[in-house]
N, C-alpha and C positions, 0 to 999 in steps of 0.2 A: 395512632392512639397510644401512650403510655398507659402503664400501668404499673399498680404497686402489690409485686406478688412478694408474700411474707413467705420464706423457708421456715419448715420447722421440724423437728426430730421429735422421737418421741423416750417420753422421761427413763431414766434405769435408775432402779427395776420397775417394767411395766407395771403400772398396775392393773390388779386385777379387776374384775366386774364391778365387783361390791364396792371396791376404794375409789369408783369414778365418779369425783365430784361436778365435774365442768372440765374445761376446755384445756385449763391451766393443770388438771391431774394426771393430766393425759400425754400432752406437747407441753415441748419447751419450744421460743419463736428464738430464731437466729439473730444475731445483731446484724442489722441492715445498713446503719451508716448516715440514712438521710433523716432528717425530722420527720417528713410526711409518714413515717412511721411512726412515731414518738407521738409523746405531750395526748395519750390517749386515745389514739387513729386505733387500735386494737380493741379496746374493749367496746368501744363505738359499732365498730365491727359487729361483734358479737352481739350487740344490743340490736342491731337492725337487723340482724339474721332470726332469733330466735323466734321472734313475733309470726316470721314465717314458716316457720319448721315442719306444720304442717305439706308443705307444699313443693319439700326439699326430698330428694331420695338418690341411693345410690346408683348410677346409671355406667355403661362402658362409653367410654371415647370413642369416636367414628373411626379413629387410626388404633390401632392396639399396642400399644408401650408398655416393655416388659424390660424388667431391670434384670443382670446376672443372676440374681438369688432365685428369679424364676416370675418374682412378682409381678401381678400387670399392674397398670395404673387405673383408675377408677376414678369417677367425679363425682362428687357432693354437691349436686345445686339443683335448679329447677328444671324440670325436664324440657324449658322452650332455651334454655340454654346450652345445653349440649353442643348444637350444631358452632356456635360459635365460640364454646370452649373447646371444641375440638380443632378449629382452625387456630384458636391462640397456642395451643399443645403445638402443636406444627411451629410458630414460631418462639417458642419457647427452647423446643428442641434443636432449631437451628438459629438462635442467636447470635452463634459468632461464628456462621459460617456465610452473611450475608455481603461480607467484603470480598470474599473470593467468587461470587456470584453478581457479573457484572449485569445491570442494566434489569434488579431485581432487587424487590425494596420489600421490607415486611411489613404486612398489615396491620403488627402491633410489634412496640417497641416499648422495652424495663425502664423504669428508674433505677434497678438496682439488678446486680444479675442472679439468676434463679436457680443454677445449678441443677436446671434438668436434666441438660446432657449426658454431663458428666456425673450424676447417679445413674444412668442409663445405660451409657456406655462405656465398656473397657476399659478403652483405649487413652480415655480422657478422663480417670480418675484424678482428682484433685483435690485441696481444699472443700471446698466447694460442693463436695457429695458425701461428704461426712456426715453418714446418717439423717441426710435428708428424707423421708416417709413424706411429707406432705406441701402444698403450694398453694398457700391461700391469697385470692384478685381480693383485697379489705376494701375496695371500692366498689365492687360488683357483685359481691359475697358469692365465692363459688373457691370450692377445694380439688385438685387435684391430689389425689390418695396414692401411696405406692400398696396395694395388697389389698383382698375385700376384709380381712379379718383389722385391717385399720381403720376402713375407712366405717366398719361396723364401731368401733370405737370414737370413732369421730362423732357419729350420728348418735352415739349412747351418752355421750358426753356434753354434745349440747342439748340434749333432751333434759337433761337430768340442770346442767343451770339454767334454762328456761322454767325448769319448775320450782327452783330453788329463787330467781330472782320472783316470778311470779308469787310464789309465798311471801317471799320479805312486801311486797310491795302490799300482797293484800294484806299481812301481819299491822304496815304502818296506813291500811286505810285506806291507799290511790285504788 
């Protein structure tokens, strides 16, 4: 199974509580390169996730991913999810170590690559890990968080434009 996981960093200078409007005050999303990201796959996103927001919470990954700075990783989704975001994290994290592992195929495979690793480890800093904080599946809607004090901001952030689309909508009467 592919999938389309969005890198994203988060804005400088953080904002603070008060200044978190949505999604967009918070992260900035990486340039990915394919369409399937584009022409509106993002905010789509956003729009099928919020509806559920009750039913989302921060949870730890079955594997524990902890980056240099000390941070661990953390997921944003629905708690029957875990188990299976935690085996995607597994091959996330070893993406491009599946060529030198002969006669062993991963059970999910990028469109685009995620830069786990290499925020993770060392050895393998790159392009690629340049302040990456978070890893959103925009088809399955689920976040991998690097820190609980982001992924607290993650959840603050889309609470706050679920209520703000929620207003506008009741403002124009749907």
């Amino acid at each position: 199974m592919q999938l389309l996981i969005q890198r994203c960093m988060l804005r400088t200078p953080e904002p603070k509580s008060d200044d978190i409007t949505g999604f967009n005050s918070v992260f900035s999303c990486d340039y990915m390169g394919s369409a399937e990201f584009e022409f509106g796959a993002l905010p789509a996103a956003l729009r099928a996730i919020t509806p559920r927001l009750k039913d989302y919470g921060i949870h730890e990954p079955r594997i524990e991913y902890q980056a240099n700075s000390g941070e661990r990783v953390f997921l944003f989704c629905i708690e029957a999810q875990v188990p299976t975001v935690s085996n995607i994290l597994t091959d996330m994290f070893n993406q491009y170590n599946w060529a030198q592992q002969k006669n062993t195929k991963p059970s999910y495979t990028f469109k685009e690559r995620t830069g786990f690793r290499e925020t993770l480890d060392p050895t393998r800093s790159d392009e690629f890990s340049r302040n990456v904080v978070l890893w959103w599946d925009i088809e399955n809607h689920w976040f991998a968080v690097l820190g609980k004090p982001t992924a607290k901001k993650l959840e603050l952030a889309l609470n706050r434009l679920a209520a703000k689309w929620a207003a506008t909508a009741k403002a124009a009467g749907k």
